[in-house]
LUMLUMDREN-2810 file (N, C-alpha, C; in Angstrom, 1 decimal):
<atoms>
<atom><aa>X</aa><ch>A</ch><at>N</at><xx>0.9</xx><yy>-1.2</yy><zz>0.0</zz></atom>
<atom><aa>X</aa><ch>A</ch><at>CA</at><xx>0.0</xx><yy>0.0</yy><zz>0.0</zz></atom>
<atom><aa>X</aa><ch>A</ch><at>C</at><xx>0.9</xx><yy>1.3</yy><zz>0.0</zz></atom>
<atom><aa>X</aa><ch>A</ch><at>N</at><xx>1.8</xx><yy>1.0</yy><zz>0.4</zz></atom>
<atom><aa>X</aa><ch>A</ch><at>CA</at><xx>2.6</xx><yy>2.7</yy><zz>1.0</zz></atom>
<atom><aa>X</aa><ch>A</ch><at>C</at><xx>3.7</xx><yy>2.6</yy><zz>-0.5</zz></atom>
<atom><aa>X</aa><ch>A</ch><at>N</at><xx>4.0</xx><yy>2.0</yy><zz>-1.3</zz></atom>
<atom><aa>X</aa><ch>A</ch><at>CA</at><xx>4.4</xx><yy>1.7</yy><zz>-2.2</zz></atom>
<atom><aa>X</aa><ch>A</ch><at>C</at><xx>4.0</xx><yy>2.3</yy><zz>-3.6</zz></atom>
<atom><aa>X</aa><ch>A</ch><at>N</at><xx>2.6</xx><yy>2.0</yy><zz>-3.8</zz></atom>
<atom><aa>X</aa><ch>A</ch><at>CA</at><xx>1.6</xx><yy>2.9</yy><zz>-4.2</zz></atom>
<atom><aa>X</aa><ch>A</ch><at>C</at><xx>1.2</xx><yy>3.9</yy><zz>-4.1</zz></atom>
<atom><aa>X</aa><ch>A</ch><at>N</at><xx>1.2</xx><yy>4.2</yy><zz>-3.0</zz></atom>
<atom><aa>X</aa><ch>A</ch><at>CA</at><xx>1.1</xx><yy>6.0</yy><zz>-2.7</zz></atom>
<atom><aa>X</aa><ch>A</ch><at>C</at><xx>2.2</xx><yy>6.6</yy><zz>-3.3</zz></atom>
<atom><aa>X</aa><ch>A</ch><at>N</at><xx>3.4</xx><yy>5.8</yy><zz>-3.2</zz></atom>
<atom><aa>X</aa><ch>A</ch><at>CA</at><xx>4.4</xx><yy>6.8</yy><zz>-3.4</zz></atom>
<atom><aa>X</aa><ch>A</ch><at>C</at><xx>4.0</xx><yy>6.6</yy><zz>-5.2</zz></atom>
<atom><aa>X</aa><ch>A</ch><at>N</at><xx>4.2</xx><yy>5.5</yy><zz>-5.7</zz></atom>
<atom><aa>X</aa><ch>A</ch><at>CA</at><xx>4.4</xx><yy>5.7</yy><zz>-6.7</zz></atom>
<atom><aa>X</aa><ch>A</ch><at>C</at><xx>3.3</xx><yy>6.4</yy><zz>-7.9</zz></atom>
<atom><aa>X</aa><ch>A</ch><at>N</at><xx>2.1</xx><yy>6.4</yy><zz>-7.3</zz></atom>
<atom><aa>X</aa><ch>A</ch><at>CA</at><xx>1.3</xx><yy>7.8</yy><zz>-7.7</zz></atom>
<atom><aa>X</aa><ch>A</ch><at>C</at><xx>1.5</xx><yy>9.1</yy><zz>-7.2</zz></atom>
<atom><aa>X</aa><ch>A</ch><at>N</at><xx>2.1</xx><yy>9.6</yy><zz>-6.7</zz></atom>
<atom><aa>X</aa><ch>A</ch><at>CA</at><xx>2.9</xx><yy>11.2</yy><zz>-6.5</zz></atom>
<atom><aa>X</aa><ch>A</ch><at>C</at><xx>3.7</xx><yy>10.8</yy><zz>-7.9</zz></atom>
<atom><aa>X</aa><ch>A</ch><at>N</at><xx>4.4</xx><yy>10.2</yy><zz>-8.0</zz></atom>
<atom><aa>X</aa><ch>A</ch><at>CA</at><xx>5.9</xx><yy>10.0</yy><zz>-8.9</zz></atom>
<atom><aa>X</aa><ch>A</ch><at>C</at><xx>4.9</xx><yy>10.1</yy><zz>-10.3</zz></atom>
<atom><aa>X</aa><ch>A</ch><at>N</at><xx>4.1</xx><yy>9.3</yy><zz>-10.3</zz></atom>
<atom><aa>X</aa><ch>A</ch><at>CA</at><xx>3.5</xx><yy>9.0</yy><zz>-11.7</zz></atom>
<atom><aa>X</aa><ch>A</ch><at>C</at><xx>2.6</xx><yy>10.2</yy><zz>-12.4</zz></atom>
<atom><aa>X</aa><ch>A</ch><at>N</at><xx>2.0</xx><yy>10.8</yy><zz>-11.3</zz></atom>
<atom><aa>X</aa><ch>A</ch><at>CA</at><xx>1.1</xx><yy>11.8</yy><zz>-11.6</zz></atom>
<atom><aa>X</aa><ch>A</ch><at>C</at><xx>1.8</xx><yy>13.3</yy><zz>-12.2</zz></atom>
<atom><aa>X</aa><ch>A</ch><at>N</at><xx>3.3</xx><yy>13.6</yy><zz>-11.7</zz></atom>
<atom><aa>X</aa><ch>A</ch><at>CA</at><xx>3.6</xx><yy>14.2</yy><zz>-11.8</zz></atom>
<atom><aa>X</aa><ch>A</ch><at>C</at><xx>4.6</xx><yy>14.0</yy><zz>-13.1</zz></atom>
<atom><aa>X</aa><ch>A</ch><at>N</at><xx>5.1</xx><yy>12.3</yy><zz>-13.4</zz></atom>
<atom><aa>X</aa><ch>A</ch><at>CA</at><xx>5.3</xx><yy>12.3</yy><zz>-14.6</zz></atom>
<atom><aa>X</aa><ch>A</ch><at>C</at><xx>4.7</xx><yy>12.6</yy><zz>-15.9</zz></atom>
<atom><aa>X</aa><ch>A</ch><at>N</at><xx>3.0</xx><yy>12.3</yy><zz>-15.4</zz></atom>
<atom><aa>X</aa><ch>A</ch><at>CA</at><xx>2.2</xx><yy>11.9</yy><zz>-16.0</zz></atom>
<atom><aa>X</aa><ch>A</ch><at>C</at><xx>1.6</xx><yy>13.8</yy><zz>-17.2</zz></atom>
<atom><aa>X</aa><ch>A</ch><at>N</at><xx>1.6</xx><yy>14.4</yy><zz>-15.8</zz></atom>
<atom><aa>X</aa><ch>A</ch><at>CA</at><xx>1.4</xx><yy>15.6</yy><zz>-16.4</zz></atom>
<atom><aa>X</aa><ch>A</ch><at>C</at><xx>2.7</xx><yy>15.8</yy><zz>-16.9</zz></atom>
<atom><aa>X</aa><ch>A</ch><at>N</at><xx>4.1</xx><yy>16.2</yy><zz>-16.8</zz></atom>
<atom><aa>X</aa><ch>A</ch><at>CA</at><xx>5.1</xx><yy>16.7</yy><zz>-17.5</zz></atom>
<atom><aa>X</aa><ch>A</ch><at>C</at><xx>5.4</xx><yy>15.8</yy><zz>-18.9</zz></atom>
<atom><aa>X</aa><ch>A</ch><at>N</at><xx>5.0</xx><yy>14.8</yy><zz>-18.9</zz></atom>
<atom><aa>X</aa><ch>A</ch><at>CA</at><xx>5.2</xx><yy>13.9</yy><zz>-20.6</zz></atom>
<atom><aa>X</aa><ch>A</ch><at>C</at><xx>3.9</xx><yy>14.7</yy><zz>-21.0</zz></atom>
<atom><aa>X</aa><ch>A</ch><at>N</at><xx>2.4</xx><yy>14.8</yy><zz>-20.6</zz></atom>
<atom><aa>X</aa><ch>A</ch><at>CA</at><xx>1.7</xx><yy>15.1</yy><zz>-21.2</zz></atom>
<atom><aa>X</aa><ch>A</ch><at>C</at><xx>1.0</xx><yy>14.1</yy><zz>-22.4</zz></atom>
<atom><aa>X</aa><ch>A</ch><at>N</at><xx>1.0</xx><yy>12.8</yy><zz>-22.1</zz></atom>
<atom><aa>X</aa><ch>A</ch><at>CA</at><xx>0.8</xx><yy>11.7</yy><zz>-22.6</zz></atom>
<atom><aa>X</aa><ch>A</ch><at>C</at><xx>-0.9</xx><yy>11.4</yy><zz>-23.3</zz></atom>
<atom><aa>X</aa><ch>A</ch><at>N</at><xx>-1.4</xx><yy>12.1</yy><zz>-22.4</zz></atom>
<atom><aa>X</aa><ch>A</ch><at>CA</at><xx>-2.8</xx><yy>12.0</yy><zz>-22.5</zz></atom>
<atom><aa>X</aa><ch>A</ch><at>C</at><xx>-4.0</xx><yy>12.9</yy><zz>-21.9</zz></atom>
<atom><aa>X</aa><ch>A</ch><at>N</at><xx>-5.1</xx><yy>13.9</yy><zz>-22.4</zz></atom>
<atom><aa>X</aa><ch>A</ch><at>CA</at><xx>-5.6</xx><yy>14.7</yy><zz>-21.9</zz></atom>
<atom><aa>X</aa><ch>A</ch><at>C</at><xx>-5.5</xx><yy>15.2</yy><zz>-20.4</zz></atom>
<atom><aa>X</aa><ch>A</ch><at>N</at><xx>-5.2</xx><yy>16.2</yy><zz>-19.9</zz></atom>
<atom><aa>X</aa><ch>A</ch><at>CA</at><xx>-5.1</xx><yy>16.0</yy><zz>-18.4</zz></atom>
<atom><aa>X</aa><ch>A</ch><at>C</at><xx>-6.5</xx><yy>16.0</yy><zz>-17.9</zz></atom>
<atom><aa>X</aa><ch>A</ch><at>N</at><xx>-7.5</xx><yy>16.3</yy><zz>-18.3</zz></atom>
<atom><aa>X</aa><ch>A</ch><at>CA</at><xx>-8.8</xx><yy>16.2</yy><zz>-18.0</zz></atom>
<atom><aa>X</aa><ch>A</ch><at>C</at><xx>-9.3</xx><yy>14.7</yy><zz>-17.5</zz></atom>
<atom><aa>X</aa><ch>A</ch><at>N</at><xx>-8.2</xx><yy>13.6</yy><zz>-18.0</zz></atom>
<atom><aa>X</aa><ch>A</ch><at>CA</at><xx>-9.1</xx><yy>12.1</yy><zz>-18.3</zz></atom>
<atom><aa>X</aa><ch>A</ch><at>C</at><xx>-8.0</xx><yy>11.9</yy><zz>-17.4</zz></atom>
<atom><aa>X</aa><ch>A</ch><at>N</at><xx>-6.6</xx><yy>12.2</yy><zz>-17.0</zz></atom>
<atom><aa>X</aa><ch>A</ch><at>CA</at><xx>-6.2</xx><yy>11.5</yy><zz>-15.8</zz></atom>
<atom><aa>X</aa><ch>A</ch><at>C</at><xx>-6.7</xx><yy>11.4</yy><zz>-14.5</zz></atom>
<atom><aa>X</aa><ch>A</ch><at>N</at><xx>-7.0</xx><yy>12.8</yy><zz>-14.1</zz></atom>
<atom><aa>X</aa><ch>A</ch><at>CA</at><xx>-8.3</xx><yy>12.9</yy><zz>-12.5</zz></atom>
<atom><aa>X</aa><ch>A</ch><at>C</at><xx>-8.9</xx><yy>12.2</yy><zz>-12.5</zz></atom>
<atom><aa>X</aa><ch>A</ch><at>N</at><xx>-9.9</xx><yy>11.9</yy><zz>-13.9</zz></atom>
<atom><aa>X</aa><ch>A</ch><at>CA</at><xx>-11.2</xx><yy>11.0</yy><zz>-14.0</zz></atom>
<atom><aa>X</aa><ch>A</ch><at>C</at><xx>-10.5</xx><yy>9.2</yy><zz>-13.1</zz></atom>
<atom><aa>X</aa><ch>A</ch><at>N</at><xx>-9.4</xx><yy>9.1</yy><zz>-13.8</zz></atom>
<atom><aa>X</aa><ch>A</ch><at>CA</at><xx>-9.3</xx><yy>7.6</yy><zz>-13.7</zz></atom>
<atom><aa>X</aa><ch>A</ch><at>C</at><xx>-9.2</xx><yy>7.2</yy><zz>-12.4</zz></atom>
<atom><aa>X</aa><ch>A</ch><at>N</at><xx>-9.0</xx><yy>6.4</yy><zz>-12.2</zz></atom>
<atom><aa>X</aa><ch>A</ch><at>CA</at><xx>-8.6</xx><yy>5.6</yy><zz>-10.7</zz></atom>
<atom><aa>X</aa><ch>A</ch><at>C</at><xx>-7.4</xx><yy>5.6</yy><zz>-10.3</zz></atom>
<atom><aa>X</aa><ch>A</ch><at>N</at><xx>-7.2</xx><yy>5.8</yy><zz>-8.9</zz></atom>
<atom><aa>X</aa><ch>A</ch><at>CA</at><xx>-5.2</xx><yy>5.7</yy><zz>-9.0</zz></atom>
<atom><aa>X</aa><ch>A</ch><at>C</at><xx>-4.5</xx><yy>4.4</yy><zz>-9.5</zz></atom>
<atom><aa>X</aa><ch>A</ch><at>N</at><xx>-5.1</xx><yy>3.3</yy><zz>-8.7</zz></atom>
<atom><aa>X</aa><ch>A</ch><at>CA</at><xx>-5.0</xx><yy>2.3</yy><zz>-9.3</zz></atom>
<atom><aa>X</aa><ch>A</ch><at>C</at><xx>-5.2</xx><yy>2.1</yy><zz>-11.0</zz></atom>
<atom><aa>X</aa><ch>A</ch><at>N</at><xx>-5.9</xx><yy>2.3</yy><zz>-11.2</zz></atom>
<atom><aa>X</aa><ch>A</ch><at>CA</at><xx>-5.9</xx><yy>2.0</yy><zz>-13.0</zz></atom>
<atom><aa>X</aa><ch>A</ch><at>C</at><xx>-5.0</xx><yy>3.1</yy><zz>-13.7</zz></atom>
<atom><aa>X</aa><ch>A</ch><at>N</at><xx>-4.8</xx><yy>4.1</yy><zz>-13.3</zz></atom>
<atom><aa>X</aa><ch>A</ch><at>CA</at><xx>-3.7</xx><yy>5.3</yy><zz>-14.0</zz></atom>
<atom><aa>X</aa><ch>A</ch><at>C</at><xx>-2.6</xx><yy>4.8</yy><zz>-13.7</zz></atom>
<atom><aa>X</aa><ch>A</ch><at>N</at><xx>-1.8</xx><yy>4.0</yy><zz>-12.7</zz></atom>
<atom><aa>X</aa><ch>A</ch><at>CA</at><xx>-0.5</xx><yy>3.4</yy><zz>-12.3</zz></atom>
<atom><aa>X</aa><ch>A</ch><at>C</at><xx>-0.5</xx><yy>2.0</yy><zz>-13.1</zz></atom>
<atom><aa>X</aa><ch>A</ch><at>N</at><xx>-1.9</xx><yy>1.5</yy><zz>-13.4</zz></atom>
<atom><aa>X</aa><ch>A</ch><at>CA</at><xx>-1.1</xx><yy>0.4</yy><zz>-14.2</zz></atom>
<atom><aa>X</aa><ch>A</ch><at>C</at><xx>-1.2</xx><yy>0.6</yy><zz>-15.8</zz></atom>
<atom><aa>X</aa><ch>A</ch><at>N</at><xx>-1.9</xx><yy>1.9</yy><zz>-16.6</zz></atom>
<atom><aa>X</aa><ch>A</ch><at>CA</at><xx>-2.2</xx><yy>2.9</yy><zz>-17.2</zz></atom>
<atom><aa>X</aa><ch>A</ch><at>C</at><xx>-0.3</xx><yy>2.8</yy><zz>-17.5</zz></atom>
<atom><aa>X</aa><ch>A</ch><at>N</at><xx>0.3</xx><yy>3.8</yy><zz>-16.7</zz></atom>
<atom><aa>X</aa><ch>A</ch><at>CA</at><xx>1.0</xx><yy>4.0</yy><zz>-16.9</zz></atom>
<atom><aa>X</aa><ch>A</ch><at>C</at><xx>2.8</xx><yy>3.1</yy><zz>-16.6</zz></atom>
<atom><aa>X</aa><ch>A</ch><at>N</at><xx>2.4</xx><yy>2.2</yy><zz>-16.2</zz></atom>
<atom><aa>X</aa><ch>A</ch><at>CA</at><xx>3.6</xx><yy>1.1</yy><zz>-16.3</zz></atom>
<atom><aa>X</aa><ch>A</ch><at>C</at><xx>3.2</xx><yy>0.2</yy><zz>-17.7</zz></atom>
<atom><aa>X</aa><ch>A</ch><at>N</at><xx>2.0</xx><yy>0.4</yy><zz>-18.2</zz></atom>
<atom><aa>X</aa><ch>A</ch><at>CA</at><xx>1.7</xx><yy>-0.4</yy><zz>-19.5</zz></atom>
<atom><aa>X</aa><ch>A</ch><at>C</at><xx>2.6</xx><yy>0.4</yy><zz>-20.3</zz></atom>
<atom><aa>X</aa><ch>A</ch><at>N</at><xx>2.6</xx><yy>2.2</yy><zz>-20.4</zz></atom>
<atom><aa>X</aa><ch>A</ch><at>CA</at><xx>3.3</xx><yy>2.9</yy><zz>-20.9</zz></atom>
<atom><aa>X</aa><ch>A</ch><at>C</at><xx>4.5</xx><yy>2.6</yy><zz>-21.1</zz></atom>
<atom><aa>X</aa><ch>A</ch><at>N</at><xx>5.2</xx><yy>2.9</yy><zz>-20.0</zz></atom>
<atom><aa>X</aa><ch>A</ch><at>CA</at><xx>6.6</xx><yy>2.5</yy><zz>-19.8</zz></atom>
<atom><aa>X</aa><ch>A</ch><at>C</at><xx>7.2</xx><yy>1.4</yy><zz>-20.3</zz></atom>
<atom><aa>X</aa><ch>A</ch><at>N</at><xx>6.5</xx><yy>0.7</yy><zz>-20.5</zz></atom>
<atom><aa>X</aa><ch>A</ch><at>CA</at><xx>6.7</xx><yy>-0.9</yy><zz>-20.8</zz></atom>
<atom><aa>X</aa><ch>A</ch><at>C</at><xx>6.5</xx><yy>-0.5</yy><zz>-22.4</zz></atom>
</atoms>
């Protein structure tokens, strides 16, 4: 759990500076589904 927390600060903030995808649709999502959202990315 505490793992997660961190790694959504880290992600969110990546998430906006790549600019990967509407910022309007990242809020919307789930933390959980934007973290695996975005290790799909990564990957």
């Amino acid at each position: 759990m505490e793992e997660e927390d961190e790694s959504r600060g880290k992600t969110e903030e990546s998430g906006e500076d790549r600019g990967d995808g509407p910022p309007d649709r990242d809020p919307a999502l789930s933390p959980s589904a934007f973290i695996l959202r975005a290790i799909q990315q990564a990957v």
